[in-house]
C-alpha positions as CSV (number, residue, x, y, z in Angstrom):
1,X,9.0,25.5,-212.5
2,X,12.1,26.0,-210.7
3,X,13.8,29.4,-209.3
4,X,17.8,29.7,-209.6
5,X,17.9,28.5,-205.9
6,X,16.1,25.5,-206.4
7,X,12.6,26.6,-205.4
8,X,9.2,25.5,-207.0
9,X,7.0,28.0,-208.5
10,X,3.7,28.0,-210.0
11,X,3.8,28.5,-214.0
12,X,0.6,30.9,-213.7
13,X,-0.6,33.0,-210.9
14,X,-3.4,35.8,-209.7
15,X,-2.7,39.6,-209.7
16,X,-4.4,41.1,-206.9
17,X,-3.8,44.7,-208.1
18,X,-6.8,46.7,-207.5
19,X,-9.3,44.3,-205.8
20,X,-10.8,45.7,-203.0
21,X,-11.3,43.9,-199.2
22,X,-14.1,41.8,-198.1
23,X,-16.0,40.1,-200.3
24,X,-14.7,41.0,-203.8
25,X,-11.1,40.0,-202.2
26,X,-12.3,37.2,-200.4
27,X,-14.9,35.5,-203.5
28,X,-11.4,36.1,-205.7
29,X,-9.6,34.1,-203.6
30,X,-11.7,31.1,-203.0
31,X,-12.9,30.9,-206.6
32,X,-9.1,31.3,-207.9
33,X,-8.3,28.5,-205.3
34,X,-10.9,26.2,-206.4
35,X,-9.8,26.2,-209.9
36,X,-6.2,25.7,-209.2
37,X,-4.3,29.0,-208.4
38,X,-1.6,28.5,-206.2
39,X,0.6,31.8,-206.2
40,X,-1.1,35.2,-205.5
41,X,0.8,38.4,-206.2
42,X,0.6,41.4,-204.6
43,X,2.9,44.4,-203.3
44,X,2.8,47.3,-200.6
45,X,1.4,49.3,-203.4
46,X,-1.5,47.8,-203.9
47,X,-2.8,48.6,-199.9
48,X,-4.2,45.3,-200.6
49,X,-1.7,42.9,-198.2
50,X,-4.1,42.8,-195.6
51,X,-7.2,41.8,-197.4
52,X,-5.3,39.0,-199.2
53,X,-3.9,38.0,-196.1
54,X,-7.8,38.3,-194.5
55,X,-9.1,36.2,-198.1
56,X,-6.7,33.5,-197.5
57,X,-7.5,33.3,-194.1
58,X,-10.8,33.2,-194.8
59,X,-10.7,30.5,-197.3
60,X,-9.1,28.1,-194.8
61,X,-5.9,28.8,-197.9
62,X,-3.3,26.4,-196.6
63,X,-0.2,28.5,-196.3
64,X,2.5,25.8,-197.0
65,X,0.6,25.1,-200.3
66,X,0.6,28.7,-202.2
67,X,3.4,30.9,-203.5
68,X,3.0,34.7,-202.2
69,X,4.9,37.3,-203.5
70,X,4.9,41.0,-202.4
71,X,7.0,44.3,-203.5
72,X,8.8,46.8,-201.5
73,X,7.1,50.5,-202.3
74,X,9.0,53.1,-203.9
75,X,8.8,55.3,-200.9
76,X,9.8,52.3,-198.5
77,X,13.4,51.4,-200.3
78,X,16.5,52.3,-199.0
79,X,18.0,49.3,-196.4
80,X,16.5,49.7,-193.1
81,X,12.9,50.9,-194.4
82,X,12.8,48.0,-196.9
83,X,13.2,45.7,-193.6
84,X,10.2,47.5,-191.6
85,X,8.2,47.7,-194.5
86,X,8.7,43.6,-195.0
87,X,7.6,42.9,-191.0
88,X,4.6,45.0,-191.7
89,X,4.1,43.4,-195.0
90,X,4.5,40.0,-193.3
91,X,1.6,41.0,-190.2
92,X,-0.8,42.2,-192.6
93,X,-0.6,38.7,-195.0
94,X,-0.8,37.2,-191.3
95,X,2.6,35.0,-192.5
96,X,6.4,34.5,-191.4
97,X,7.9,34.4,-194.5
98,X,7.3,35.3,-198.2
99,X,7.9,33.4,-201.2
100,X,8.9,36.2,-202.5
101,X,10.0,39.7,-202.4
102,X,11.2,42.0,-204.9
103,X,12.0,45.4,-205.6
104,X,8.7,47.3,-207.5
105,X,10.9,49.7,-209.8
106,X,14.6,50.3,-209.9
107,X,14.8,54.3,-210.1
108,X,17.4,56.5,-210.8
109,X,18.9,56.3,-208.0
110,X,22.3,53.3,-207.7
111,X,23.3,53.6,-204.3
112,X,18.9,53.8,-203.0
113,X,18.9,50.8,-205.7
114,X,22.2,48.6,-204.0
115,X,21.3,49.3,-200.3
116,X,17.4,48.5,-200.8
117,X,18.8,45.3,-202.7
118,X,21.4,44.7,-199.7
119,X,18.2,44.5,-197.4
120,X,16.6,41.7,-199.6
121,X,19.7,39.9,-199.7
122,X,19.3,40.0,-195.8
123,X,15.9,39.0,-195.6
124,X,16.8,36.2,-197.4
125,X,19.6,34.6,-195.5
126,X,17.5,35.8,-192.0
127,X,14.1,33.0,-194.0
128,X,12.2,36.1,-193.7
129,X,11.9,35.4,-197.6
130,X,12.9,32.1,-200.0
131,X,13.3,34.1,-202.8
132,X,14.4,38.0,-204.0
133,X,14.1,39.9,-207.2
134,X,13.2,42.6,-208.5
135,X,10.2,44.4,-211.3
136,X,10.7,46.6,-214.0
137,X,14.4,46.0,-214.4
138,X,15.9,46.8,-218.0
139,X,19.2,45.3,-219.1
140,X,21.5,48.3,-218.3
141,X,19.5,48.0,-214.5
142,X,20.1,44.1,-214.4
143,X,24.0,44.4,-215.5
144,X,24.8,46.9,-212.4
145,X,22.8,44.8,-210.1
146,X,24.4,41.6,-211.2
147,X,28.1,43.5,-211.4
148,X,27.5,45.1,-207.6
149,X,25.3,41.7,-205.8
150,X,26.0,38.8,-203.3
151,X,23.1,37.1,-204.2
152,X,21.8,37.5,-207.9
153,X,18.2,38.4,-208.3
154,X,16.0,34.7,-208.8
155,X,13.0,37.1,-210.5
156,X,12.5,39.9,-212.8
157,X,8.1,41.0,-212.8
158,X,8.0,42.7,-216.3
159,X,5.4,44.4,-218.6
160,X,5.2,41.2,-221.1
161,X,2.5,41.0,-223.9
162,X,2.3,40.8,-227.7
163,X,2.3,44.5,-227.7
164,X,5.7,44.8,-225.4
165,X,7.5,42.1,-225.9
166,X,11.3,42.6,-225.5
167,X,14.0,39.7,-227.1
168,X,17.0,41.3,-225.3
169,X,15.7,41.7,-222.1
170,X,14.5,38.3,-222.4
171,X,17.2,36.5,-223.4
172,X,19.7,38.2,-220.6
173,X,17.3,36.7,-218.0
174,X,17.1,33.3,-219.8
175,X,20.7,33.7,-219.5
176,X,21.2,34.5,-216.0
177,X,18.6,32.4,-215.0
178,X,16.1,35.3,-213.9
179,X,12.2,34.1,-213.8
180,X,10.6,36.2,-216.0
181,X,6.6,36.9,-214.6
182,X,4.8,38.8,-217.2
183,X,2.4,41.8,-215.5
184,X,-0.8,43.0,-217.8
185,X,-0.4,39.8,-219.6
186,X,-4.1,40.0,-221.2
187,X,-3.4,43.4,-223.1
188,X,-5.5,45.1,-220.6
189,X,-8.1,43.4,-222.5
190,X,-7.7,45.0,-225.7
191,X,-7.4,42.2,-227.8
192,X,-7.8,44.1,-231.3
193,X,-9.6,42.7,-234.1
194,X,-7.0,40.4,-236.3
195,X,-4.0,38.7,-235.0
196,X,-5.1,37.2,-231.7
197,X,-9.1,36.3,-231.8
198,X,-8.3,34.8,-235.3
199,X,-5.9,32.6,-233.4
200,X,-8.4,32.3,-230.5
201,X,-10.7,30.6,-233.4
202,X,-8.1,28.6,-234.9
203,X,-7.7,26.8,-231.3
204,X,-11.0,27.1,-230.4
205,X,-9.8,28.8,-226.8
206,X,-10.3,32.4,-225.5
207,X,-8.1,35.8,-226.8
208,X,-7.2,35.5,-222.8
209,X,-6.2,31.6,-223.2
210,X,-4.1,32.0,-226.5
211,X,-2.1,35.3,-224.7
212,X,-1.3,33.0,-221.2
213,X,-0.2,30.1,-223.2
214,X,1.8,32.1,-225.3
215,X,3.7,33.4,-222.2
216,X,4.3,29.8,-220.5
217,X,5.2,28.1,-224.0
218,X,8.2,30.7,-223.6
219,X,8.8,29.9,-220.1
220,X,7.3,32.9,-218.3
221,X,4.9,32.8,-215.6
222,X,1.9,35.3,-216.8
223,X,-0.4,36.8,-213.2
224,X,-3.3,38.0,-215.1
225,X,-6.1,39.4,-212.6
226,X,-9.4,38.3,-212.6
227,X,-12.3,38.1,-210.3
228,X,-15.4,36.3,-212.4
229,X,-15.0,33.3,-211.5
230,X,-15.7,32.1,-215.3
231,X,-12.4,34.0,-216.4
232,X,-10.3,32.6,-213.3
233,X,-11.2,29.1,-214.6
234,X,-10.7,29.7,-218.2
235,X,-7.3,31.6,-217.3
236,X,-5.9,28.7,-215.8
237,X,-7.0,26.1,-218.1
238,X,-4.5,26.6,-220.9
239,X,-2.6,23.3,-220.0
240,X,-4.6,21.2,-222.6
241,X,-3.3,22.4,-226.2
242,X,0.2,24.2,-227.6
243,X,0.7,26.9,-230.1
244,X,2.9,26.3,-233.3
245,X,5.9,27.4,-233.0
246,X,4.9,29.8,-236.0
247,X,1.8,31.6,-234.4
248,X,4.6,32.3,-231.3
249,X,6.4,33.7,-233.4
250,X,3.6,35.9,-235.2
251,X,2.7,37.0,-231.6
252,X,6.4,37.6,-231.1
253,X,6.1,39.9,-234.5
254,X,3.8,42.5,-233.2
255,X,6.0,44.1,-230.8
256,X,5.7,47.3,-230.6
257,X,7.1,48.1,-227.5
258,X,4.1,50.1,-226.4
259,X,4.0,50.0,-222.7
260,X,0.8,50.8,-220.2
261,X,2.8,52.7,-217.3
262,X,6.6,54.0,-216.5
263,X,9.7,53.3,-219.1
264,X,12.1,52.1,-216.2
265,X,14.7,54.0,-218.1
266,X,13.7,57.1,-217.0
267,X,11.1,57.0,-214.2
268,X,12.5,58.2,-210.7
269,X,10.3,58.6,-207.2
């Protein structure tokens, strides 16, 4: 797949969130490599840079051939402290540049929302990153950004499942030519008992399998996290069969716009 500016990215990828340094980090890593994983997602958040920078290190990860992304915190926005926080970001992933960087969640605040985006815009033209964006962003968020940027975001990292699935904001990306990457792709897990294992049985694939290929049929890049080495294989092997158009579209159906953390709408820090 291809970014607004011209640069390849993976059509699937590994959430780091939560996994731990030294050898649950590290066994992640190297199994996800093995079975084909080429961009790992992570964010200052997380407090997890470092051991994914230590795991791919370990692994022997060529750098040149994986897509890294990491987020700017909350508490680090603003212009200047979005720049610190990217060298430090940078040190603990033991890297010079990022594939990407984007903003975690917009806030309430427009002028903490420009200046923080100023500083990616920077970071961008300095090669500290090759490409900017931004999580969590709603239409109304996007519009601002768009009407008050130099450089338009390249991704938006949403909530994307059966369960929250949202046409509008979807098509305004597809139409500004935002990446869409779907976080909590796999429902948490909670697959329910109808809809989506029937359709696991009609393709003879996993709940998991049917939910990631749903996402990349529609030309979003799902990160679901894993770290059996069993599920990282059968995550990433969903390049062998496509859905009907209708069963997308009966995925598509069960919106319900139920999401697992913040509505962006209203969530400030």
């Amino acid at each position: 797949m291809e970014l607004s500016n011209s640069i390849q990215i993976p059509q699937i990828g590994l959430g780091v969130y939560k996994m731990e340094a030294g050898d649950e980090m590290n066994n992640a890593i190297g199994a996800s490599w093995d079975a084909g994983y080429r961009l790992f997602d992570t964010a200052q958040m997380y407090r997890n840079e470092a051991a994914l920078g230590d795991a791919l290190k370990f692994n022997q990860i060529p750098r040149d051939e994986i897509f890294l992304i990491s987020k700017v915190d909350n508490s680090n926005q603003w212009y200047q402290p979005t720049l610190d926080s990217l060298q430090e970001s940078l040190k603990k992933l033991q890297t010079s540049y990022l594939d990407s960087f984007l903003i975690h969640w917009p806030g309430q605040n427009k002028e903490r929302m420009l200046s923080t985006w100023q500083a990616m815009e920077h970071a961008l033209e300095q090669g500290l990153v090759r490409s900017i964006g931004i999580c969590n962003f709603e239409v109304s968020q996007l519009e601002f950004l768009l009407d008050h940027c130099k450089i338009a975001p390249m991704i938006n990292q949403i909530e994307h499942n059966p369960l929250m699935h949202d046409e509008a904001l979807l098509s305004f990306c597809n139409k500004h030519s935002i990446q869409v990457i779907a976080w909590a792709p796999l429902l948490r897990g909670n697959f329910g008992t109808d809809t989506i294992p029937k359709l696991a049985e009609k393709y003879g694939k996993t709940e998991a399998q049917i939910l990631l290929r749903w996402n990349i049929q529609q030309g979003i890049i799902p990160i679901p996290k894993s770290k059996n080495p069993g599920r990282l294989a059968q995550n990433i092997d969903v390049f062998d069969f496509l859905l009907e158009p209708a069963d997308i579209e009966l995925l598509n159906s069960m919106n319900e716009n139920r999401r697992t953390s913040h509505d962006p709408l209203t969530f400030d820090f």
